[in-house]
N, C-alpha and C positions, 0 to 999 in steps of 0.2 A: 857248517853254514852259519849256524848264530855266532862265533866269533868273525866271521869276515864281514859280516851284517854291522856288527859292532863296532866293529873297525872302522869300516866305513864310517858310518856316523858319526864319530869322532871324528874322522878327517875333514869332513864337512862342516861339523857343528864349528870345527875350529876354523876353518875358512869363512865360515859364516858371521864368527865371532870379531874373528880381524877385521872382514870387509867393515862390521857395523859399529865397531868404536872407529876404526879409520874416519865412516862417514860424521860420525856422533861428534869429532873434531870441530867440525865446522855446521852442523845443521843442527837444529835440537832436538834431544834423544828422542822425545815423543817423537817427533817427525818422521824422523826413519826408523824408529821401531813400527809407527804403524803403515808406512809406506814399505816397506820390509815386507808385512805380514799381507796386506794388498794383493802385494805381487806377487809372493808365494802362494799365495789361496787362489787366484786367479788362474795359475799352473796347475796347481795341487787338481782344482775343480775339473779341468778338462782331463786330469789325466783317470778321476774316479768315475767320469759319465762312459769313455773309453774302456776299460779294464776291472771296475767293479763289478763283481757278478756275485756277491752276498745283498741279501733282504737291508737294510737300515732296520736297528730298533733303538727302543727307549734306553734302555739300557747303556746300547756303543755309543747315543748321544751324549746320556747323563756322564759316566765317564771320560767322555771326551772333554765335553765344555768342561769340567773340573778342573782337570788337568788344563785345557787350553787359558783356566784363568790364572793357574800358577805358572805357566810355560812364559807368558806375555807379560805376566807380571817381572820376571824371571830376567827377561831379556831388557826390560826397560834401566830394572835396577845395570845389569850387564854391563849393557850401552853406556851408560851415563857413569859407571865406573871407571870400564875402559876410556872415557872421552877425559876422565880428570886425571887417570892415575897411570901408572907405567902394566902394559897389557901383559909383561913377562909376570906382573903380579898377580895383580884381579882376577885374570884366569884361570888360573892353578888354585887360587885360594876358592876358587867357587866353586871349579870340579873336587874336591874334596870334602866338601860339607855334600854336593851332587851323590859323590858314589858310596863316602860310605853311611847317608843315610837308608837310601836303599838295600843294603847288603843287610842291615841289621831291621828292614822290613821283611826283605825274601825269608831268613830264618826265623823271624816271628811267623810268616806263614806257614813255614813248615818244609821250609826247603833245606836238603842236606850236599851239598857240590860236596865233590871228592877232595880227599883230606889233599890230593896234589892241587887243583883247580882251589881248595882253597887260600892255601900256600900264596898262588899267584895272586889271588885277592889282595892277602896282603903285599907283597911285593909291587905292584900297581898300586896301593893305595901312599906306600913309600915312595914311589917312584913320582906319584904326584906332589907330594909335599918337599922332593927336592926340586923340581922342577918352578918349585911356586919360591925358589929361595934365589931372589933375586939382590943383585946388590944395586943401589942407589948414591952415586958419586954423591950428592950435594947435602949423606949424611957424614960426621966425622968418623966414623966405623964402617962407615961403605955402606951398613945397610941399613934401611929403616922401618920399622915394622910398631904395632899397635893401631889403635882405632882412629888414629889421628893418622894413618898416612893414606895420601890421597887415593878415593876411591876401593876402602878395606872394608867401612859398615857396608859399600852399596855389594860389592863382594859375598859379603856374608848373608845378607838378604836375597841375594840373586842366587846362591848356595840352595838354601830354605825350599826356595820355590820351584829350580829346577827338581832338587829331589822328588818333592809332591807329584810335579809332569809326568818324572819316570816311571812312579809309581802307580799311579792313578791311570795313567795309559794304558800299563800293565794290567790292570783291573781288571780292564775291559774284556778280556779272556779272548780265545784264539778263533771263535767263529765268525768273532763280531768284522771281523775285514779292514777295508781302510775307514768307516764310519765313525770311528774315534775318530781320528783326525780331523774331518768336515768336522765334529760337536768342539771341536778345540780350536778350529781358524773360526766357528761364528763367533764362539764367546771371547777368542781374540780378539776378531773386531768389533764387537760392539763395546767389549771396556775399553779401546784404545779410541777409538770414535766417541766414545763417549768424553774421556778422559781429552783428546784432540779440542773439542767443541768448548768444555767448557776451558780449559785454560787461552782458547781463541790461538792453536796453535797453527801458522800458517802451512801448509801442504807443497808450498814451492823449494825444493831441496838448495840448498847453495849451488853454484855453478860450480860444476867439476863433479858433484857428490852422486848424482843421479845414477849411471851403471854403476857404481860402487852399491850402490842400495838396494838396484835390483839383482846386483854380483848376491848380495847378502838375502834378499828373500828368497832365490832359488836354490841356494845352497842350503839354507834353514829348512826349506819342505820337503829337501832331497834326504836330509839329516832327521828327520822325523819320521820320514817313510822307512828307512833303514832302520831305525831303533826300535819301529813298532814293530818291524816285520822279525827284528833279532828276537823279540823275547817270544816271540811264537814258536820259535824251535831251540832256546837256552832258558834256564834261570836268571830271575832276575837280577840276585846277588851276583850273577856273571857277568850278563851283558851290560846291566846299566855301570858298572866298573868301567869295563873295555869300552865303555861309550866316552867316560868321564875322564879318560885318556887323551879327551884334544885339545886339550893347554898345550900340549907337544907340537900340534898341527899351527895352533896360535903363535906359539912362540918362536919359530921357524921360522914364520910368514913376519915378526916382529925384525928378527935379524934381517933376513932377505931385503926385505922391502925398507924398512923404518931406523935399519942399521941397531936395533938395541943390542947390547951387548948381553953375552951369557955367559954364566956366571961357571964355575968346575961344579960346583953341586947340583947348578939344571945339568949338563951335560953326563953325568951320571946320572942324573933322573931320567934320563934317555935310557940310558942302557938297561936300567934295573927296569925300566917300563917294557923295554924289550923280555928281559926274562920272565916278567912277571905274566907278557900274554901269551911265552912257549909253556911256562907251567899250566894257564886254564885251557891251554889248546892240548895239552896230553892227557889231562884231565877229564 
């Protein structure tokens, strides 16, 4: 169950990802980052007054809003990545600071995945660093990489943060219910509202971008419900890996739709991403 939970999430998170540098294109990141998170807490809310049947404490809030300030932080660097850089990069280079910061908190806590499920760890964590190995025609070696190519610090910073999310979610331990998540969309919105106000950012999305934005907050809260509900019944060092797996879902939707090209080393980061989730699912 917690690897299909994870799975999902990744599929999400990475459709989430595409819709919101897609939009990020054309509208500016704050705008649909916090138009994004709007409209997902908006969903999110009816579906927790419906179907929540645990207490709210101090606790599932403190954990939540924590995380919701690395989650949003997370997404803004993201966005504003993907809006400058090529998404077959950005994405892959941030799920990889994502999964294996987490993997080396689960075993700081005390978690031990079977020596097969760990295997898969690492094969997943390979299979992300091929998939992040894109080529760039307008360098003279095809590819280009370091701090200076477009949208790699926002990359690495939006890495940082989702980690913290994964973990800090995780924190919150398996009674607390969906109430993480509500402490994570207020402290969302009021840094991004905050953040909105004072740079005098306008809230009217470009023409064309708008279901693109609310494509991206539905998918983002569907993508957070799945990940919190995976690690209630996996390790962390498990699921937030098989989470950190939707560069794959990104970079699909990059070919598909935006025509990017994929390179033989993503295309084996496919496959090695395929074995790496049958060894934690034997596991």
């Amino acid at each position: 169950m917690a690897i299909l939970l994870a799975l999902g999430s990744a599929l999400t998170y990475g459709a989430a990802d595409f819709l919101g540098g897609l939009a990020s294109k054309r509208t500016p990141v704050f705008q649909v980052t916090f138009l994004s998170q709007v409209i997902g807490s908006a969903l999110f809310g009816v579906v927790v007054m419906i179907f929540e049947s645990e207490d709210p404490t101090t606790a599932a809030f403190a954990w939540g809003a924590a995380a919701g300030i690395g989650g949003s932080t997370g997404v803004t660097f993201l966005y504003r990545g993907l809006s400058i850089g090529r998404m077959s990069v950005v994405a892959p280079i941030t799920a990889v600071e994502a999964a294996v910061v987490p993997v080396i908190a689960g075993l700081a806590f005390g978690e031990r995945p079977a020596l097969i499920a760990f295997g898969g760890v690492v094969l997943a964590l390979v299979a992300i660093a091929l998939v992040s190995s894109a080529p760039d025609p307008g360098h003279p070696d095809g590819v280009r990489t370091g701090l200076r190519s477009p949208g790699v610090v926002e990359a690495l910073a939006a890495g940082i943060c989702f980690a913290a999310f994964f973990i800090l979610l995780e924190r919150a331990g398996a009674g607390a219910g969906m109430w993480p998540l509500v402490g994570s969309r207020i402290a969302s919105f009021v840094l991004l509202g905050a953040i909105v106000v004072a740079t005098r950012t306008t809230l009217r999305p470009a023409p064309g971008t708008g279901s693109v934005i609310v494509g991206a907050g539905i998918a983002d809260v569907v993508a957070n419900g799945l990940y919190l509900s995976s690690t209630r019944h996996g390790l962390l060092s498990l699921v937030a890996v098989l989470t950190s797996l939707y560069p794959a879902s990104t970079v699909l939707l990059a070919r598909v739709v935006l025509r990017e090209r994929m390179a033989v080393p993503q295309l084996v980061g496919l496959a090695v991403a395929a074995a790496g989730v049958a060894l934690i699912a034997s596991g």
